[in-house]
C-alpha positions, 0 to 999 in steps of 0.5 A, spaced: 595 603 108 593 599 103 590 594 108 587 599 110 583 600 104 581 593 102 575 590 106 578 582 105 579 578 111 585 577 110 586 585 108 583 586 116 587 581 120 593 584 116 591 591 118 590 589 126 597 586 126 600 592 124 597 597 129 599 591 134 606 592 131 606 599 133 604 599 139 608 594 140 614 599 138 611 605 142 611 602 149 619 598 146 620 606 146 618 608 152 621 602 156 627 603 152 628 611 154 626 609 162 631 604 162 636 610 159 634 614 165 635 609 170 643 607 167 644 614 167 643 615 175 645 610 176 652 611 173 652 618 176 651 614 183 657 610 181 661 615 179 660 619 185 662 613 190 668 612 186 670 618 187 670 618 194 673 611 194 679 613 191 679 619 195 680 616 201 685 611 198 690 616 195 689 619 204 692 613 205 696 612 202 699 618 204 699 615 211 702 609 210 709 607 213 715 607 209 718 600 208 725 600 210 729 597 203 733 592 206 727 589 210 726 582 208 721 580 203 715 574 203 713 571 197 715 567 191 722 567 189 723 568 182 729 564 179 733 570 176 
């Protein structure tokens, strides 16, 4: 405010760096709140995808085969 008042130079260029400050700030905010916008839709669009993707695997899973429990097994063997 006081930059403002006072006619100095110096007085002047402070006054001008502090508008430019704000505007600045002014379009951070806008830009902040419109990358907010963007995340939300983004996040409902994956939430929705997700849940069909699990969906779709729980069908499975419902199909798949039954294992017969003596079968045998591949992989590493554990030294127990």
């Amino acid at each position: 405010m006081l930059s403002g008042v006072l006619s100095s130079a110096r007085a002047v260029q402070v006054n001008i760096a502090i508008m430019r400050i704000f505007t600045r700030l002014r379009s951070f905010l806008v830009m902040e709140s419109s990358l907010s916008d963007r995340i939300s839709k983004l996040e409902d669009g994956t939430n929705k995808l997700f849940k069909v993707v699990f969906e779709r695997l729980d069908s499975i899973e419902d199909e798949a085969p039954i294992l017969k429990p003596n079968r045998k097994k591949i992989g590493l063997k554990s030294r127990n």
